[in-house]
C-alpha positions in Angstrom: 37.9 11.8 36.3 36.0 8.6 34.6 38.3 5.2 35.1 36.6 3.8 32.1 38.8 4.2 29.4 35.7 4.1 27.0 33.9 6.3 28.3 34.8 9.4 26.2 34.2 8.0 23.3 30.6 6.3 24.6 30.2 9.7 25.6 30.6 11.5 22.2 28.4 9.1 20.5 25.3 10.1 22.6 26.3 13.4 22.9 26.3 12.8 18.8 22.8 11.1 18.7 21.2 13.8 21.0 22.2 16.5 19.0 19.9 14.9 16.0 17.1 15.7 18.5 13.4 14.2 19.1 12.5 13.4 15.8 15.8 11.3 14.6 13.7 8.2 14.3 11.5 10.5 11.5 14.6 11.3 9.4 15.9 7.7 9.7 12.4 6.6 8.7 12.4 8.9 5.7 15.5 8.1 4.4 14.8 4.5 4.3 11.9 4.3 2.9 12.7 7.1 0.3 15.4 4.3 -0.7 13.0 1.4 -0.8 10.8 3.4 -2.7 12.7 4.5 -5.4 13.2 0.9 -6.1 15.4 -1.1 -9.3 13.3 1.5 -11.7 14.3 4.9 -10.2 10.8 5.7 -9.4 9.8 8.1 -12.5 7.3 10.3 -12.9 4.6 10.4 -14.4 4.0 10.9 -17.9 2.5 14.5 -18.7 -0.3 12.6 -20.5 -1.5 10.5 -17.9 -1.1 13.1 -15.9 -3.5 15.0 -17.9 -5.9 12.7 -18.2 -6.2 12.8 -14.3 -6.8 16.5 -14.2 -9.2 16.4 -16.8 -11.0 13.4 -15.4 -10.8 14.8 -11.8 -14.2 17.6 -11.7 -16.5 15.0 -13.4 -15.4 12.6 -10.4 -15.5 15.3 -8.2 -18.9 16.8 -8.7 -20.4 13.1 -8.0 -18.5 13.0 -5.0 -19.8 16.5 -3.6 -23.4 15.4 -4.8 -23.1 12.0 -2.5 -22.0 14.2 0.8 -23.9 17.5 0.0 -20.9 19.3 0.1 -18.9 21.9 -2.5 -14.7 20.7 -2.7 -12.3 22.0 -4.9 -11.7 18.4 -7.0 -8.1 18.9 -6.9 -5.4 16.0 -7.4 -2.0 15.3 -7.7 0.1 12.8 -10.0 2.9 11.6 -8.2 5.2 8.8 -8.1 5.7 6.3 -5.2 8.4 8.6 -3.1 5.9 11.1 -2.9 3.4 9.2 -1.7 5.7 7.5 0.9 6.5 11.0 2.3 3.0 11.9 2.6 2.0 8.7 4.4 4.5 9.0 7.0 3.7 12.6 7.0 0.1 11.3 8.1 1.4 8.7 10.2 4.2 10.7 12.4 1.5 12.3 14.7 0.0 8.6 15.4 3.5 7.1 16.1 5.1 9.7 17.7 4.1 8.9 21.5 5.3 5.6 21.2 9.1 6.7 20.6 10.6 6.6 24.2 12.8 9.6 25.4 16.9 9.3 25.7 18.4 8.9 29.1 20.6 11.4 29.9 24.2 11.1 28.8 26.6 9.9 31.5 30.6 11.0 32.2 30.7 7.6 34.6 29.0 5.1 32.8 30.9 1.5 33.6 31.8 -0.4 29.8 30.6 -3.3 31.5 27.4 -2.4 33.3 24.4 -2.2 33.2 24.0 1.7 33.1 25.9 2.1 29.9 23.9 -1.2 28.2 20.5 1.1 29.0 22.2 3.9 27.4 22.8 2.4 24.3 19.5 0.8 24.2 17.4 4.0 25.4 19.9 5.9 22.3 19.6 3.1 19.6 16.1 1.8 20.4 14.2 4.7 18.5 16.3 5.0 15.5 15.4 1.2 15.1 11.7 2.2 15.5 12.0 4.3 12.8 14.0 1.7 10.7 10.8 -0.3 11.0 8.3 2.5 10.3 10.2 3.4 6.7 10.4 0.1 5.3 6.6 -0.7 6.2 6.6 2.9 4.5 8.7 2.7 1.9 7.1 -0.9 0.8 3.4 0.5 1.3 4.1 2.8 -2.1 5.1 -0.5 -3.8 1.9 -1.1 -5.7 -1.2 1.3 -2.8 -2.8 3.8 -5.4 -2.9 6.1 -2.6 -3.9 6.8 0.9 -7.2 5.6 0.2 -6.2 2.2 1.5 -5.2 2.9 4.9 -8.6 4.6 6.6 -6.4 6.7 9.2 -7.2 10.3 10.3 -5.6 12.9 8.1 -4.1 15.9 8.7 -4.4 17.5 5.8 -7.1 17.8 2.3 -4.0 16.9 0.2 -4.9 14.3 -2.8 -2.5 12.4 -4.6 -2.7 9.3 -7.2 0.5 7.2 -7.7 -0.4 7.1 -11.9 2.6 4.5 -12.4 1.1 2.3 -9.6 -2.6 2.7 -11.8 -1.2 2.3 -15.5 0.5 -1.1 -13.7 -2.7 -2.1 -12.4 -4.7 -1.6 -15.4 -2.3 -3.4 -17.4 -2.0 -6.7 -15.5 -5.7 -6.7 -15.7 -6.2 -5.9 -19.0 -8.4 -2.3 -17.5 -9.0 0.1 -19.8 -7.1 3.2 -18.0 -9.6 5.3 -17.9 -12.3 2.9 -15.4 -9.4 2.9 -13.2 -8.4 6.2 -13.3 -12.1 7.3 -12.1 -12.6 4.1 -9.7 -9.2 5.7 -8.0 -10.7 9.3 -8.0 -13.4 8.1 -6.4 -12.1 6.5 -4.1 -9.1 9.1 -3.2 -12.1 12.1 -3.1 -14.2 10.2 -1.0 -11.9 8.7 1.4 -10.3 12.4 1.8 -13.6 14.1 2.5 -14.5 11.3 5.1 -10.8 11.4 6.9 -10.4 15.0 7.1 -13.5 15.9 9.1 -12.7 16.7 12.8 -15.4 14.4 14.0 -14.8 11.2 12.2 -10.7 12.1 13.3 -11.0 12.3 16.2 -13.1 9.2 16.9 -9.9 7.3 14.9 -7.8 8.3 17.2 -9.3 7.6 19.9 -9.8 4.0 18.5 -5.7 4.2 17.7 -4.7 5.5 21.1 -5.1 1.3 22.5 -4.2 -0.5 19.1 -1.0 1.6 18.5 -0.5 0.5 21.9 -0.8 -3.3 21.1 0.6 -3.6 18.0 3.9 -1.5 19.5 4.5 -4.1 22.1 3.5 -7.1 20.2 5.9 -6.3 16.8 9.0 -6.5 19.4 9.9 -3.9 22.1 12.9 -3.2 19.8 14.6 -0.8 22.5 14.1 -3.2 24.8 15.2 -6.5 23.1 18.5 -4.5 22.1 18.9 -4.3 25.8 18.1 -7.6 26.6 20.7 -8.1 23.8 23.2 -6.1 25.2 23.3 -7.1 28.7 23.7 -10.7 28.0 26.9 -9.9 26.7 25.6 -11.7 23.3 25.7 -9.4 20.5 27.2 -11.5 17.5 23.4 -12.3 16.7 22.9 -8.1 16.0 26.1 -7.9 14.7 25.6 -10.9 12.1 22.0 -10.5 11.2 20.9 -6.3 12.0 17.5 -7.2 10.4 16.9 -9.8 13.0 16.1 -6.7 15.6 12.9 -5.8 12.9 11.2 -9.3 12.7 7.7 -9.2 13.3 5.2 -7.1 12.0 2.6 -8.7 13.6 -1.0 -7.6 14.4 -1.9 -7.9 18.0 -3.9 -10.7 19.5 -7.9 -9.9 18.8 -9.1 -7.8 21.8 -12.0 -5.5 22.4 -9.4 -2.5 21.2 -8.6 -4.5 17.7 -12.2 -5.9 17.1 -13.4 -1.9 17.4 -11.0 0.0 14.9 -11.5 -3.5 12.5 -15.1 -2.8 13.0 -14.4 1.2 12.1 -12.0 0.7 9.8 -13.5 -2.3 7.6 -16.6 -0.1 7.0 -14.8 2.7 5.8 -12.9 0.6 3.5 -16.0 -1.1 1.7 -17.5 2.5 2.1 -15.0 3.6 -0.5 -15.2 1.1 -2.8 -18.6 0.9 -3.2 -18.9 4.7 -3.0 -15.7 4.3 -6.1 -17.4 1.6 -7.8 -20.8 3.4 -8.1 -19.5 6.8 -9.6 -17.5 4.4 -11.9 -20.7 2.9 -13.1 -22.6 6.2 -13.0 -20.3 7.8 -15.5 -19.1 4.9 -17.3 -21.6 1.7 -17.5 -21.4 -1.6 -15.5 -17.2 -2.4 -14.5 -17.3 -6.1 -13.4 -13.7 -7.1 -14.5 -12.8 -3.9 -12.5 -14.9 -4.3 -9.5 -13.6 -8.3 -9.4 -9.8 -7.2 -10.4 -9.9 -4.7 -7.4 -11.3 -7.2 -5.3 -8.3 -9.7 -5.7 -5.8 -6.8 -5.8 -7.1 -6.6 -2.4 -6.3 -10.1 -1.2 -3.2 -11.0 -3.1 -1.1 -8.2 -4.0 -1.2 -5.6 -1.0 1.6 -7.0 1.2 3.0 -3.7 1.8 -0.5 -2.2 2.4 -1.5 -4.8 5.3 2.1 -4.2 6.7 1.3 -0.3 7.8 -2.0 -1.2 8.7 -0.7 -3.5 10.9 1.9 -1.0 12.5 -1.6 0.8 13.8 -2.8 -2.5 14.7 -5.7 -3.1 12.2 -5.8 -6.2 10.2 -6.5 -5.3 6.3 -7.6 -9.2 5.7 -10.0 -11.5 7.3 -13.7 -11.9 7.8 -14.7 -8.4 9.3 -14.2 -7.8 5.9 -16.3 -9.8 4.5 -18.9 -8.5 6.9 -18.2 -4.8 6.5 -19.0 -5.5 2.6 -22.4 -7.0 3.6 -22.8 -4.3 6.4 -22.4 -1.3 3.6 -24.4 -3.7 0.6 -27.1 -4.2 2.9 -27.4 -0.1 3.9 -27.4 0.8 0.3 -30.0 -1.6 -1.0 -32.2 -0.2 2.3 -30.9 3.4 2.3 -28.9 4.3 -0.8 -25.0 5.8 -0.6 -26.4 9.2 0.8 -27.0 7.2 4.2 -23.1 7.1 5.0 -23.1 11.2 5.6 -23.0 9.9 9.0 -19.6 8.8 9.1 -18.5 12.5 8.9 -19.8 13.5 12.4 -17.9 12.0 15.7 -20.3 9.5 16.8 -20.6 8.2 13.0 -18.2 5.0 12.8 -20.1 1.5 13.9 -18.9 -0.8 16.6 -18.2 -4.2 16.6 -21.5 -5.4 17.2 -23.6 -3.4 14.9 -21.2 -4.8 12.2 -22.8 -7.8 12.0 -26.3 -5.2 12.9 -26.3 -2.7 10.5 -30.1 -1.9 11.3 -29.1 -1.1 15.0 -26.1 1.3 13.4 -28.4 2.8 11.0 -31.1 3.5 14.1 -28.6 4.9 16.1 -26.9 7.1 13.5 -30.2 8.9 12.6 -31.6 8.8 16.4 -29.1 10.8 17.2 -28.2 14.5 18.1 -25.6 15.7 16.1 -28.2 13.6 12.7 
């Protein structure tokens, strides 16, 4: 028989928490950013005509895209509004973020209120649920003003498209766009990016990029488990109690190492891949864009806060001057090679390094030197 008089009740909260299972820190993620992403508006959907003008816009996109790769797609895509998107990103994201959630200790009938024991209890209980509180509001803020997945070069798991049309009507209008340049810029882009991030090969290099950066950027945004802990056992909680929020400060990118500098490298080039991929089917069906091209551009480096947050959750830093390089890296290619030269970033060995981003002759010699060309 337990002499701690709380220890029933300490006992019937974890038994509570355990019952939600594994993936509780997915549902809490969810939920919040399902709320964030609804927003002051309600999130609506679309209107039937613009999503019309999508559909009907989406095989003459479509057909340039399959001529670039040499490939045959159905050019499907969906209208949505921002909640879908949100649950399709963290869809996409569960299967990178999922090893990082730590496992429950076991429940305890003699756990002392004021020990230790119980205070790594809580922490080991709590710790992942706070996880996923991070994970949906970078979610839920990410649908904010992103068009779609497009701007988050991760591995997919599935050939789903979607378009947040609300996000693209906004976008147009603050620019003075005509609607229907953006409309095929973003089909562009969404067709090209999903070919590219679907393909076994180029996933599977991602990942193995992600497998030391989701490492980094987990222990450098807070140890949130472990700093509720820390918390805990110091006998100080007014600070969690007082300010909850305080526990989710700091979603920071890690430190540049050789782990960063390699999925920047990667993921920079698939970036300006896509836009200049987007930007020359825009062109090729509709004339010269500049105030598109330049309005994207500054979109890019002002208004994508909630963008550079979930990169940065996977440690990749959407900002900076890799960027500025990988935009040279793929200008340079296709005044040498033309757009058709980037077929190799389907295959495995396809993504450049951090050295041959500032070499894009020594990528380009490598890519068609080797076996799998």
């Amino acid at each position: 028989m337990t002499t701690n008089p709380f220890g029933d009740m300490f006992g019937d909260i974890f038994s509570m928490l355990s019952q939600q299972g594994p993936d509780a820190w997915f549902t809490t993620a969810s939920q919040l950013a399902l709320n964030i992403a609804r927003g002051d508006d309600g999130d609506p959907n679309p209107l039937p005509i613009e999503r019309q003008r999508l559909e009907e816009l989406a095989p003459l996109v479509g057909r340039h895209v399959d001529a670039l790769f040499g490939v045959s797609r159905e050019p499907s895509i969906v209208a949505v509004n921002r909640s879908a998107l949100t649950t399709a990103a963290l869809e996409q994201w569960r299967p990178l973020m999922a090893p990082m959630m730590p496992t429950p200790l076991a429940a305890s009938d003699e756990l002392d209120v004021a020990g230790t024991q119980m205070m790594a209890q809580i922490a080991s209980t709590i710790g992942p649920l706070f996880t996923g509180f991070q994970m949906g509001s970078v979610a839920g803020h990410f649908s904010a003003r992103a068009w779609s997945l497009a701007v988050l070069p991760l591995p997919r798991v599935d050939e789903q498209r979607l378009l947040v049309v609300n996000n693209l009507a906004t976008f147009a209008s603050e620019w003075s766009l005509e609607r229907d340049e953006v409309y095929v810029f973003a089909l562009a882009q969404e067709f090209v990016a999903s070919l590219v991030l679907t393909q076994p090969g180029t996933g599977d290099a991602l990942r193995a990029l992600l497998i030391d950066t989701v490492n980094e950027a987990h222990a450098v945004q807070g140890d949130l488990m472990g700093r509720l802990q820390t918390m805990m056992e110091s006998g100080d909680i007014n600070e969690m109690m007082n300010d909850p929020a305080s526990l989710l400060d700091g979603i920071n990118v890690p430190e540049e190492s050789d782990a960063t500098r390699a999925i920047n490298a990667a993921t920079s080039v698939l970036l300006a891949f896509f836009c200049a991929a987007a930007q020359d089917i825009t062109e090729t069906l509709l004339g010269p864009r500049p105030a598109l091209v330049e309005a994207y551009a500054r979109h890019r480096r002002s208004d994508a806060r909630g963008e550079d947050a979930a990169a940065a959750l996977f440690g990749i830093t959407t900002q900076g001057p890799h960027h500025d390089a990988a935009t040279a890296f793929v200008a340079t290619l296709v005044a040498e090679h033309s757009l058709s030269v980037f077929g190799a970033l389907l295959r495995v060995d396809g993504l450049p390094s951090a050295s041959e981003l500032h070499d894009p002759a020594a990528w380009y010699e490598r890519v068609t030197n080797s076996p799998l060309a």
